[in-house]
Backbone as CSV, one residue per row, in Angstrom:
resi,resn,N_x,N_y,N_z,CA_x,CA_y,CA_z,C_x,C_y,C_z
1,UNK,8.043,1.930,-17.898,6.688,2.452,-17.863,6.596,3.772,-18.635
2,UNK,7.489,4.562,-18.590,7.435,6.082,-19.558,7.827,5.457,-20.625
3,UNK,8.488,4.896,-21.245,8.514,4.258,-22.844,6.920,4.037,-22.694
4,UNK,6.134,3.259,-22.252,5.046,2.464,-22.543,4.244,3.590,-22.695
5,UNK,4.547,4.878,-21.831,3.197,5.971,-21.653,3.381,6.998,-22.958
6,UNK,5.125,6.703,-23.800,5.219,7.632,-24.602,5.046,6.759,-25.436
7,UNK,5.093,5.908,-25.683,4.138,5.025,-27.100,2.833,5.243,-27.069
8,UNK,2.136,5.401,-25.957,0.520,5.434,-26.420,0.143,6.459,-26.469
9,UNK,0.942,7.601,-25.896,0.614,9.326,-26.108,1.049,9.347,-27.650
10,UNK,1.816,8.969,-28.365,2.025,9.224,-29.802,0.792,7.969,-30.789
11,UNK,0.662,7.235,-30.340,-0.771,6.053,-30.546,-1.959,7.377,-30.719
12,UNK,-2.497,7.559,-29.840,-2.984,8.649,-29.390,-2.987,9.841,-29.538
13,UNK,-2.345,10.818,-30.186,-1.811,11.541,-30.896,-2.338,11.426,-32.229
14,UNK,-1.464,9.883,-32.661,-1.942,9.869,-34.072,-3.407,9.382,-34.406
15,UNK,-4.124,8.985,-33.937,-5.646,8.718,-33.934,-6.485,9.707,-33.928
16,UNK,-6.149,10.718,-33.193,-6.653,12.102,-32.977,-6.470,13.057,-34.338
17,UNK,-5.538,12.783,-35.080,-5.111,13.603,-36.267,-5.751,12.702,-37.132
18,UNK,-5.819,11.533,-37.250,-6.748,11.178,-38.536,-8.256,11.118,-38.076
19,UNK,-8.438,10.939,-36.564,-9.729,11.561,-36.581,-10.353,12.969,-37.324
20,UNK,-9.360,13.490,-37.220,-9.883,15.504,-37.186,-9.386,15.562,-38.548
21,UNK,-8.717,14.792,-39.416,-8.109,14.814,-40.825,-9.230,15.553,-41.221
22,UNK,-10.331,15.139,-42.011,-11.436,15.450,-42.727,-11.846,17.042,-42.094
23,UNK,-12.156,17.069,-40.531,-12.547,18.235,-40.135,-11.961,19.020,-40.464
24,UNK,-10.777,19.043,-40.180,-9.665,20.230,-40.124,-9.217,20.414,-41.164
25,UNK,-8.721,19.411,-42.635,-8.428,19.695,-43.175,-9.567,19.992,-44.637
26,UNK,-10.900,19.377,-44.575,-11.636,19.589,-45.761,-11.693,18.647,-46.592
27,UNK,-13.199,18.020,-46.760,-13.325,16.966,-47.446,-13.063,16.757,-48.785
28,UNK,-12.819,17.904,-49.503,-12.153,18.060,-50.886,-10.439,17.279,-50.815
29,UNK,-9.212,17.905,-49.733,-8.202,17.417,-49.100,-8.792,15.943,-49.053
30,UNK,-9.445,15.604,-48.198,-9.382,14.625,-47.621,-9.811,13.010,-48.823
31,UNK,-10.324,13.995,-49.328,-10.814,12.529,-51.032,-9.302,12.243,-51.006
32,UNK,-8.875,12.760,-51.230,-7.218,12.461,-52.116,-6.218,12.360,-51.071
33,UNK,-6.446,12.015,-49.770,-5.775,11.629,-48.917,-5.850,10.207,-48.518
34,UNK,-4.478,9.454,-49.003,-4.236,7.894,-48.643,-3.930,7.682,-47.561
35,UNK,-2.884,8.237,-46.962,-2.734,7.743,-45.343,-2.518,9.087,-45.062
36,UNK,-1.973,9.384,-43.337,-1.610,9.761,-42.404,-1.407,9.254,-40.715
37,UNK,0.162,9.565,-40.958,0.755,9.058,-39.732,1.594,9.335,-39.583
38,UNK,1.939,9.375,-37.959,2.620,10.363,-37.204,3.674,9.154,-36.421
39,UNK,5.236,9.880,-36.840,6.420,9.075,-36.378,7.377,10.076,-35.969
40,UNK,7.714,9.827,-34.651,8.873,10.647,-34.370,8.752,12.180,-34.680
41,UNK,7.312,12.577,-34.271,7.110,14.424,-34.287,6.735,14.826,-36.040
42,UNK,6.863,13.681,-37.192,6.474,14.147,-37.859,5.163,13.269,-38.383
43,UNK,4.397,14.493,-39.329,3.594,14.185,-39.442,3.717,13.182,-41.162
44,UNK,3.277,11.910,-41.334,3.272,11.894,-42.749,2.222,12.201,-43.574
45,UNK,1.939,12.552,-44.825,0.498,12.683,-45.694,0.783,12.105,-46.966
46,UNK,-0.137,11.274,-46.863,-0.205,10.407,-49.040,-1.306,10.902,-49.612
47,UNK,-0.780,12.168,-50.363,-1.684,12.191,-51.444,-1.770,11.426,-52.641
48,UNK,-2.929,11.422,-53.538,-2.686,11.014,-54.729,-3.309,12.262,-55.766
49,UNK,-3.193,12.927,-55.600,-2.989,14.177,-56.251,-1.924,15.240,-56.829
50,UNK,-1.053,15.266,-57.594,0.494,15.836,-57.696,-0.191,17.065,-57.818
51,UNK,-1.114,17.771,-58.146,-1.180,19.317,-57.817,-1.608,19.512,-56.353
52,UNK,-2.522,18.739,-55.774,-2.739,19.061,-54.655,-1.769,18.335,-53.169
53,UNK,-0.514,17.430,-53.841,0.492,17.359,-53.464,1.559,18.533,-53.119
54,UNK,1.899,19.412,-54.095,2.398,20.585,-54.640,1.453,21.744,-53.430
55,UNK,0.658,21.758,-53.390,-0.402,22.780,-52.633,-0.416,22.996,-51.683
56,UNK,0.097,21.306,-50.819,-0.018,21.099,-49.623,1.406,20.937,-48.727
57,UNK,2.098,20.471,-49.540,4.051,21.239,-49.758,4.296,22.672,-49.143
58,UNK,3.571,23.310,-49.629,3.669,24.967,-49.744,2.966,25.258,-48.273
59,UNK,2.178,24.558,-48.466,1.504,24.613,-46.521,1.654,24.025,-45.535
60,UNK,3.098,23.207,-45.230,3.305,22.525,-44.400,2.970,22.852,-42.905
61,UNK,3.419,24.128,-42.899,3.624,25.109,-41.583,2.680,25.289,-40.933
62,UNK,1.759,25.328,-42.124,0.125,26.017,-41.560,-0.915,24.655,-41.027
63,UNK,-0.200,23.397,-41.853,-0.818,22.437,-41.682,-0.356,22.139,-40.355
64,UNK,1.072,21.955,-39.715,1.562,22.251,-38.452,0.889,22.654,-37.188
65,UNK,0.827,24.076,-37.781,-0.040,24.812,-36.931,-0.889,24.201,-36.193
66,UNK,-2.000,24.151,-37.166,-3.552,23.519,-37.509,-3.079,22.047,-36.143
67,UNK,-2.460,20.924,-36.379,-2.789,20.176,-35.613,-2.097,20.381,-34.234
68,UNK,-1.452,20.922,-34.083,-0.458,21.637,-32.709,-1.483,22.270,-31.555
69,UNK,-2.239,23.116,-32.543,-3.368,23.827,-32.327,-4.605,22.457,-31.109
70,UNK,-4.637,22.104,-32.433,-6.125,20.808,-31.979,-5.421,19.948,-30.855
71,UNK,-4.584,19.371,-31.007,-3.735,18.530,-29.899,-3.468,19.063,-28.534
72,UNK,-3.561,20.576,-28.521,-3.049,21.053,-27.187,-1.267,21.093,-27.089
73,UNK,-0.271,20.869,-28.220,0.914,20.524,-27.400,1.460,20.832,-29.137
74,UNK,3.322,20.967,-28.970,4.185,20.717,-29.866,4.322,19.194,-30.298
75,UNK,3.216,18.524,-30.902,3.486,16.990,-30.882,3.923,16.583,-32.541
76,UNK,3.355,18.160,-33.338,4.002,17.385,-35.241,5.250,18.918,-34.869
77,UNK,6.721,18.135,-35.798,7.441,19.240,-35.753,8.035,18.985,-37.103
78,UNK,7.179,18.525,-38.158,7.648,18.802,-39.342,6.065,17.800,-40.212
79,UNK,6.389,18.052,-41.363,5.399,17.383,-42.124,5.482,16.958,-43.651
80,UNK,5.528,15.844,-43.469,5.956,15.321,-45.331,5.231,14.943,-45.769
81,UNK,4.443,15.507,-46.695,3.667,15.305,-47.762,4.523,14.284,-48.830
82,UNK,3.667,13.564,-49.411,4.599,12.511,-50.247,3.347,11.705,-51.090
C-alpha cells in the first residue's frame, strides 16, 4: 500500500508541475517546451531551443527552487534540461 501511495504522490507531483509549467515558468519558456517529467526526484525538461536550452542549464537551481516552493515539499532534487 505505501509503494501504491508513493506512486501516486509522484503521479501527482508530476501533474502539478506541468500544470504550473506555463505559470511559473512563462509562456515565452513554455512555447519551446516539449515535455516535462518527473522520475525519481528529478525533474526532466525538452526544450527545442539550444539557446534557451543553454539559459535554462544555468538555472537549474532556481528552477528547483521555483517548484519545491509550489509543491510544498523537497520533491525535484535535480533537473535536466535536455
Amino acid at each position: 500500500m505505501m509503494v501504491d501511495d508513493l506512486k501516486l504522490r509522484t503521479k501527482l507531483n508530476e501533474s502539478r508541475i506541468r500544470e504550473g509549467w506555463v505559470e511559473i515558468m512563462g509562456k515565452p519558456i513554455a512555447r519551446y517546451t516539449s515535455s516535462v517529467s518527473l522520475r525519481e526526484g528529478k525533474l526532466y525538461i525538452k526544450i527545442d531551443s539550444a539557446a534557451l536550452k543553454q539559459e535554462l542549464n544555468y538555472s537549474r537551481v532556481k528552477i528547483m527552487e521555483l517548484f519545491n516552493k509550489e509543491l510544498g515539499a523537497q520533491v525535484v532534487k535535480d533537473v535536466v534540461v535536455y
